[in-house]
C-alpha positions as CSV (number, residue, x, y, z in Angstrom):
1,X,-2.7,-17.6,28.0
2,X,-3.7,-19.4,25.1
3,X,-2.3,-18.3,21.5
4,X,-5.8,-16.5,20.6
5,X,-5.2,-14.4,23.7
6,X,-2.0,-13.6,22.8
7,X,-2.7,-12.9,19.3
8,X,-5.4,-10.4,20.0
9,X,-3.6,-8.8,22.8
10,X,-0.6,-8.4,20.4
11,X,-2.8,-6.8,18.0
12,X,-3.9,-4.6,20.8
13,X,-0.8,-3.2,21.0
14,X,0.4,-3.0,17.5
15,X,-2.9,-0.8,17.1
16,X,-2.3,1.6,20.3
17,X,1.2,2.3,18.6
18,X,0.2,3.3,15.1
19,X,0.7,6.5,14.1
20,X,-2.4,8.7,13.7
21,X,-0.6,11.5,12.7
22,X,1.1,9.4,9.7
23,X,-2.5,8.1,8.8
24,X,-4.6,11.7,8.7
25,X,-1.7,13.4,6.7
26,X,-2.1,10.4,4.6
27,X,-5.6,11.0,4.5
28,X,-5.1,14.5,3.5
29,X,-2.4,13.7,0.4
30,X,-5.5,11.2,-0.5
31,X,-8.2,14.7,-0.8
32,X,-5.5,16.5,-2.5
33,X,-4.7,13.4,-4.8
34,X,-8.5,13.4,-5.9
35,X,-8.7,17.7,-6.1
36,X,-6.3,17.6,-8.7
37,X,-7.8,14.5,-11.0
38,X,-4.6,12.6,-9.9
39,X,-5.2,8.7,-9.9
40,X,-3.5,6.0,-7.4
41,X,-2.1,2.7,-8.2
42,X,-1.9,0.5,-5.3
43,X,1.1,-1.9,-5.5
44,X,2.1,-4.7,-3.3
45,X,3.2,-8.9,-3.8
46,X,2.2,-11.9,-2.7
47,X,-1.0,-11.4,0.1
48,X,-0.6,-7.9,-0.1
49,X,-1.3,-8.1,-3.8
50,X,-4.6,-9.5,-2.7
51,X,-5.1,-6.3,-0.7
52,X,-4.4,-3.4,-3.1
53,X,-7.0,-5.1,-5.0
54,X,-9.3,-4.8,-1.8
55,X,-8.0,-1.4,-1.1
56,X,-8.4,-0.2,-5.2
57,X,-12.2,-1.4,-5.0
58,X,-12.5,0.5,-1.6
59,X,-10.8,3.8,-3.3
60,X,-13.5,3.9,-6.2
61,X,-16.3,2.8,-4.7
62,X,-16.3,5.3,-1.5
63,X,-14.0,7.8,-2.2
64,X,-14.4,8.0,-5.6
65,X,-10.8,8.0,-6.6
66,X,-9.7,6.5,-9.4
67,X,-7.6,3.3,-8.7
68,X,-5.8,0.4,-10.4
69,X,-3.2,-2.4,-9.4
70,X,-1.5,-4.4,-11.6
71,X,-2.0,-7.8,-10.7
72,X,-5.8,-7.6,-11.0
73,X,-4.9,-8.5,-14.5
74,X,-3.0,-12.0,-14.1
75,X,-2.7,-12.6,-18.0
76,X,-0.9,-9.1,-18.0
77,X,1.4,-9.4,-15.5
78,X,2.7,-13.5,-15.7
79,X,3.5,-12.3,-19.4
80,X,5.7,-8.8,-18.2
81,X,6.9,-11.5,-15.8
82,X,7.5,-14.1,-18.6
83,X,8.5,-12.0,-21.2
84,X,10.6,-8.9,-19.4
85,X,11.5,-10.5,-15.9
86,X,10.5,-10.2,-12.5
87,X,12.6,-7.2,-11.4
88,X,10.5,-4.9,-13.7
89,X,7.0,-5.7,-13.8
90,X,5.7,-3.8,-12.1
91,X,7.7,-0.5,-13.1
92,X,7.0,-1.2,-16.5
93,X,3.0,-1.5,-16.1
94,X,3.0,1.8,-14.8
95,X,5.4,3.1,-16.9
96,X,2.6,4.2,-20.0
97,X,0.1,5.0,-17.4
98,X,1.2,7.2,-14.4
99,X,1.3,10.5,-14.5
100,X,3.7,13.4,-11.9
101,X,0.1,14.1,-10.7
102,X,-0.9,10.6,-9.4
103,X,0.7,8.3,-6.7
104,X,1.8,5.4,-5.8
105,X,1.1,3.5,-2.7
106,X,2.6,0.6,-1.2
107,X,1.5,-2.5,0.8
108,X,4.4,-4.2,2.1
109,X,5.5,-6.4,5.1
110,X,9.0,-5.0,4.5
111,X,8.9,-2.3,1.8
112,X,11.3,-3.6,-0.1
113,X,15.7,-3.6,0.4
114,X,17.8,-2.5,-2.4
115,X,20.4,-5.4,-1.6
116,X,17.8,-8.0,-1.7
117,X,15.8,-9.6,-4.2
118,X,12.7,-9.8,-2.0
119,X,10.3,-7.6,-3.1
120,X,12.4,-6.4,-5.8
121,X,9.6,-4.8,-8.1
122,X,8.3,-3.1,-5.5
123,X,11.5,-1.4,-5.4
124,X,12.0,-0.5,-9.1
125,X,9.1,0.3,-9.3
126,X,9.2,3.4,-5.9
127,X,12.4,4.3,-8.3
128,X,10.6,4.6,-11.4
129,X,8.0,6.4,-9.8
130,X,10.2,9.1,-7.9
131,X,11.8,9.8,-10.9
132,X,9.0,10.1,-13.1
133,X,7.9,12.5,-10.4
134,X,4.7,10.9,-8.8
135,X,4.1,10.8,-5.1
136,X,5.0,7.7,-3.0
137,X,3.0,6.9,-0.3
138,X,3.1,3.3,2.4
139,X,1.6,1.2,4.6
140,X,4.2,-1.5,5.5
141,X,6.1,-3.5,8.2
142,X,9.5,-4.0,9.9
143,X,11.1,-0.6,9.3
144,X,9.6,0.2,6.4
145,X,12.6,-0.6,4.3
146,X,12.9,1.7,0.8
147,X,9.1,2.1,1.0
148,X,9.9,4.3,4.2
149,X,13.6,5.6,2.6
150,X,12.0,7.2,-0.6
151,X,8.4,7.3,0.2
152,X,7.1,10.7,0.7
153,X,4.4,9.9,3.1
154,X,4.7,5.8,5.0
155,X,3.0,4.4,7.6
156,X,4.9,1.9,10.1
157,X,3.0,-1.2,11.3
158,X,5.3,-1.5,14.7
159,X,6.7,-5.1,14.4
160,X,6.5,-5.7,17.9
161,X,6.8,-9.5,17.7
162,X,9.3,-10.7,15.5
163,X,7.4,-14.4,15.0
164,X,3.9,-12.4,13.5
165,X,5.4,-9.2,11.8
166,X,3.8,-10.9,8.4
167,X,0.2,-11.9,9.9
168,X,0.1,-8.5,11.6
169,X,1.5,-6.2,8.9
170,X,-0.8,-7.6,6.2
171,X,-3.4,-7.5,8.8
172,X,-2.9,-4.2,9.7
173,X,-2.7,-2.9,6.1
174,X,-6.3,-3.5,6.2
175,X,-6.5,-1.8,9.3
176,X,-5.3,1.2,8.0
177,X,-6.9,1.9,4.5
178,X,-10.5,0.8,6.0
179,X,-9.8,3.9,8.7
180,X,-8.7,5.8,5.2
181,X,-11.0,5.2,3.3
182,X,-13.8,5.5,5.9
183,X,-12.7,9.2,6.9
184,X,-15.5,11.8,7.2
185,X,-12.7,13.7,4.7
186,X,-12.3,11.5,2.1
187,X,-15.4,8.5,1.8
188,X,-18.0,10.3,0.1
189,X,-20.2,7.0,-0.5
190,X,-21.7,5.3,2.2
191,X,-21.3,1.4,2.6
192,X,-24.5,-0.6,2.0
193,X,-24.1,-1.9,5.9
194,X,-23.7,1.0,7.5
């Protein structure tokens, strides 16, 4: 088999084991977010940063929900970086904006550890919102880490091969918000394609 085959049949089997169940209610949370004029801040590092970007445009475009991430401003977030540290970034970008009403979701190959520095303002940030008392919702890898402890709704990417868990998870996040956002419940805009 050569490693194309393998990679597509792995992702076969990643996708049969997804949770629907996880995703609709997740769906749901999304209609009720929107009903009550909540907004939804889409957090995640490195690649996955590169998604909740993605995912934010997808959010306000077809779904009209309103949507931000933090490191869609680079100059805003190297200085909180910079100036506050690492550890607290992100918590403290959200801290003047987000609201009990809004949410939080997370893109993450791990969802964060609290004994770890990886991913750490991922982590603060879950805290802050929890105890601010916003809604936490997931879509992340391995065993979903805090994301998964403290999140109130998470969807597991099934990290059925150890050597790939970070091409499929942040593959898969994709996966995941484009069946969102593409839901006959939520999308209310149509895609110019089709």
């Amino acid at each position: 088999m050569t490693h194309t085959e393998q990679y597509l049949s792995e992702t076969a089997e990643i996708a049969s084991r997804i949770d629907p169940v996880v995703v609709e209610s997740m769906v749901q949370q999304l209609v009720d977010l929107r009903a009550r004029n909540g907004r939804l801040f889409v957090i995640g590092l490195v690649v996955s940063s590169a998604n909740a970007s993605h995912l934010v445009n997808d959010m306000r475009k077809l779904c009209d929900i309103e949507a931000y991430t933090p490191f869609d401003n680079v100059s805003e977030m190297t200085a909180r970086i910079n100036d506050e540290g690492w550890n607290t970034c992100i918590r403290d970008w959200l801290n003047p904006y987000a609201k009990p009403q809004d949410a939080l979701l997370v893109l993450s190959v791990g969802g964060g550890r609290r004994d770890s520095p990886v991913s750490a303002p991922i982590v603060t940030a879950i805290a802050w919102m929890r105890e601010m008392g916003g809604h936490v919702w997931g879509i992340v890898g391995k065993d979903g880490g805090v994301t998964k402890d403290w999140g109130h709704c998470v969807g597991i990417i099934p990290p059925l091969y150890p050597d790939r868990v970070t091409p499929h998870s942040e593959s898969f996040q994709a996966v995941i918000w484009h069946c969102i956002v593409s839901h006959p419940d939520l999308q209310r805009n149509r895609t110019k394609w089709g």
